[in-house]
C-alpha positions as CSV (number, residue, x, y, z in Angstrom):
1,X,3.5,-12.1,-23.2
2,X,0.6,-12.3,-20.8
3,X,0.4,-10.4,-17.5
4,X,-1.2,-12.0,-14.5
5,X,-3.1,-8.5,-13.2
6,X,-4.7,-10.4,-10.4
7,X,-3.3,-12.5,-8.0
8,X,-6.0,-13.7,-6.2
9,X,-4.1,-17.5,-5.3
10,X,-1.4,-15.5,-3.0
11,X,-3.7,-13.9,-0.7
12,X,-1.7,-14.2,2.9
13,X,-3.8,-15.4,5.5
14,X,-5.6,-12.7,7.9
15,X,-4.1,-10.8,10.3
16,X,-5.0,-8.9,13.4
17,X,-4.1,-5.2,13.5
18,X,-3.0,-3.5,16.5
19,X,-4.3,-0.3,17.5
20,X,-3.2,1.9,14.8
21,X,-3.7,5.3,17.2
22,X,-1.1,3.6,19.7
23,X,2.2,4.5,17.8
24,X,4.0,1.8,20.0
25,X,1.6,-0.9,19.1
26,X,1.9,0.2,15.6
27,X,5.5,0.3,15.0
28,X,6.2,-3.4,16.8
29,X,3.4,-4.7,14.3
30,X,5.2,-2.8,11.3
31,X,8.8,-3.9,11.9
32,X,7.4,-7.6,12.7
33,X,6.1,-8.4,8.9
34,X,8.3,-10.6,7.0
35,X,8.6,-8.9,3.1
36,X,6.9,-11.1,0.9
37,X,7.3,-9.1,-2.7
38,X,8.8,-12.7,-4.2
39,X,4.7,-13.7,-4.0
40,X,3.8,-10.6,-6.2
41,X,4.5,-10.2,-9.8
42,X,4.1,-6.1,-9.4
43,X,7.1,-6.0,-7.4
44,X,9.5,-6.1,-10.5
45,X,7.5,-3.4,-11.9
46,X,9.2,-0.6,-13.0
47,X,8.1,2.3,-10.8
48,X,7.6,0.1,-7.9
49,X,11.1,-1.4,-8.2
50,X,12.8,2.2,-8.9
51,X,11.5,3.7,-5.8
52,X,12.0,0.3,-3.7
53,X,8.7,-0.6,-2.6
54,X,8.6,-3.7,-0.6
55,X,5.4,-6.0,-0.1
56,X,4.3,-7.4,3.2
57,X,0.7,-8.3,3.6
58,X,-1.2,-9.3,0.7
59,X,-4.9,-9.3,0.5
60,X,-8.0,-7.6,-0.3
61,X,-9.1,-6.3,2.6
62,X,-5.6,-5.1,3.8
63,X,-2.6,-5.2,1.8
64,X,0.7,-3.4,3.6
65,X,3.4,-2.0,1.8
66,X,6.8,0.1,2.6
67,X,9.2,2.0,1.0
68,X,12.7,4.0,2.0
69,X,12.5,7.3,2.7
70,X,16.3,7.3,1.3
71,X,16.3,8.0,-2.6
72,X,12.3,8.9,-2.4
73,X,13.1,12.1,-0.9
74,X,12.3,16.1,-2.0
75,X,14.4,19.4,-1.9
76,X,14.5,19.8,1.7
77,X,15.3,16.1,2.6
78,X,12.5,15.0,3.6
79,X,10.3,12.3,1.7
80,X,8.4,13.9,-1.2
81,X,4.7,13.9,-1.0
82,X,4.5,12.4,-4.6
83,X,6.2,9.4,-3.3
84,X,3.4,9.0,-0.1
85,X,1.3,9.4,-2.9
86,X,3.0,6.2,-5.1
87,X,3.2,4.1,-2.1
88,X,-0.7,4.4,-1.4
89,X,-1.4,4.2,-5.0
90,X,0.8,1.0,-5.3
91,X,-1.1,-0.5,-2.4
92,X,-4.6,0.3,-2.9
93,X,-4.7,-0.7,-6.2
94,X,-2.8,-4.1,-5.5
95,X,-5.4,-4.5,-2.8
96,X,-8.3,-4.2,-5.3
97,X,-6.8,-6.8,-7.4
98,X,-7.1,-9.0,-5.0
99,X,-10.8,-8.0,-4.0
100,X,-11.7,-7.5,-7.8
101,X,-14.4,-9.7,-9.0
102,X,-13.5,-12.5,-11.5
103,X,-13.0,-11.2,-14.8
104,X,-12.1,-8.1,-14.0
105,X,-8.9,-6.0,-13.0
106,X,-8.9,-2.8,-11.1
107,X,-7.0,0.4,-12.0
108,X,-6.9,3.1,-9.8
109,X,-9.5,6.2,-10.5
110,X,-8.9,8.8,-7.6
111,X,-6.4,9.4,-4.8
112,X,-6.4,11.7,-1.7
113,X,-3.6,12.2,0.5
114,X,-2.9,14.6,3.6
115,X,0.4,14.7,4.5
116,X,1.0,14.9,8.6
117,X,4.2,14.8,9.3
118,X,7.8,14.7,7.9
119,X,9.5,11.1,7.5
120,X,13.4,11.1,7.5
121,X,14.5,8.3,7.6
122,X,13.9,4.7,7.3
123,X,10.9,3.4,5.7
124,X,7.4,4.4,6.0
125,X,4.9,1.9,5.6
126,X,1.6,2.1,4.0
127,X,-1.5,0.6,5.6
128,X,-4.3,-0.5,3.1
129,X,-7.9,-1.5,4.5
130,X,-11.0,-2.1,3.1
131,X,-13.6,0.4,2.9
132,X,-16.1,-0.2,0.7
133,X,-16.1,-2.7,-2.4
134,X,-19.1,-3.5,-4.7
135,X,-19.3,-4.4,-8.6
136,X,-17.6,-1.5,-10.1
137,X,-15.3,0.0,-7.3
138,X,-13.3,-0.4,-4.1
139,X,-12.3,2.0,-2.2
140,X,-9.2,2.0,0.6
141,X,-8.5,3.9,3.7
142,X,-5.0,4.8,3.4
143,X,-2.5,5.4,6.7
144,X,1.1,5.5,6.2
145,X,3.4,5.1,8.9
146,X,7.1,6.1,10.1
147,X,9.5,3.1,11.7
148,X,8.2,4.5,14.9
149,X,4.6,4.1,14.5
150,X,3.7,7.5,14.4
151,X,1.2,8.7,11.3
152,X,3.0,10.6,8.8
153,X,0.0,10.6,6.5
154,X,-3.4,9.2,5.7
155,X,-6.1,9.7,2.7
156,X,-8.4,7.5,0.8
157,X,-8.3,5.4,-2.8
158,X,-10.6,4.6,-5.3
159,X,-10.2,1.8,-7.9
160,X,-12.9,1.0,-10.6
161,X,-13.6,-2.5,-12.0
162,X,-12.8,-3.2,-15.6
163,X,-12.4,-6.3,-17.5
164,X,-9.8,-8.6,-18.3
C-alpha cells in the first residue's frame, strides 16, 4: 500500500487572518471555517482520528486545525497539555508537507509549547503560520485558541526535510 505523505494538489486557496491579539476578531474567524478533513488523507490517521482532530485550512504557510476539549482532557478537567501539544504537532507538520520541496516529506524534529490558559470546553483551534522554510527545515509559529478567541497557548515547530 502506498501512502500519499504530501498533498501538495489540495492546498485551499489563501486566506486573510484577522487580528489574532483581538479575541473577538479571532473567535468569529475560528467558528467561520468550514472543516475540510475529507481533503486530507491524515485525518483517518489513528492518533488524529482518536483524539478528534478536525482540518480547516490547508496549506503551507498556514494550515488550521481543532480539536474537542471533551475526551482530550487531564485529571482536573481541563484539556491536557500533551493534547495542545498533538494538535500543534498534527498541524505544523501537515503544514510542512505541504511547503516540503518535491521529493521530500517532512517529519517533525522539535516542539515548544507554553501553555496560557485553561480550555474547558468546546474546541480549541490551532493556528499554524509560516516562519521560516528553506531546503532542510520549516519551522511554524504555533497559537492555539479557545471558541472565544482568547490564547490558550502558543510555541513554535520544527520539521526537517527528508526524502520520499
Amino acid at each position: 500500500m502506498t501512502q500519499m505523505l504530501v498533498y501538495r494538489n489540495e492546498v485551499d486557496n489563501p486566506i486573510p487572518l484577522p487580528d489574532l491579539n483581538d479575541p473577538e476578531q479571532t473567535a468569529r474567524f475560528l467558528l467561520s471555517l468550514p472543516n475540510v478533513s475529507d481533503k486530507c488523507p491524515s485525518a483517518k490517521s489513528q492518533l488524529i482520528a482518536a483524539m478528534g482532530i478536525q482540518f480547516h485550512h490547508l496549506g503551507g504557510d498556514l494550515m488550521v486545525c481543532s480539536m474537542p476539549v471533551e475526551g482530550n482532557r487531564q485529571t482536573l478537567g481541563v484539556l491536557h497539555g500533551g493534547a495542545n501539544a498533538v494538535l500543534g504537532e498534527t498541524t505544523g507538520s501537515l503544514a510542512a508537507n505541504y511547503a516540503a520541496p518535491q521529493g521530500k516529506h517532512a517529519v517533525g524534529s522539535n516542539i515548544f509549547v507554553t501553555h496560557h490558559r485553561p480550555a474547558l470546553t468546546g474546541r480549541v483551534y490551532c493556528v499554524a503560520t509560516l516562519a521560516q522554510s528553506g531546503r532542510t527545515l520549516a519551522t511554524y509559529f504555533l497559537r492555539i485558541f479557545s471558541e472565544d478567541g482568547k490564547l490558550t497557548a502558543s510555541g513554535t515547530h520544527t520539521c526537517a526535510f527528508v526524502d520520499d
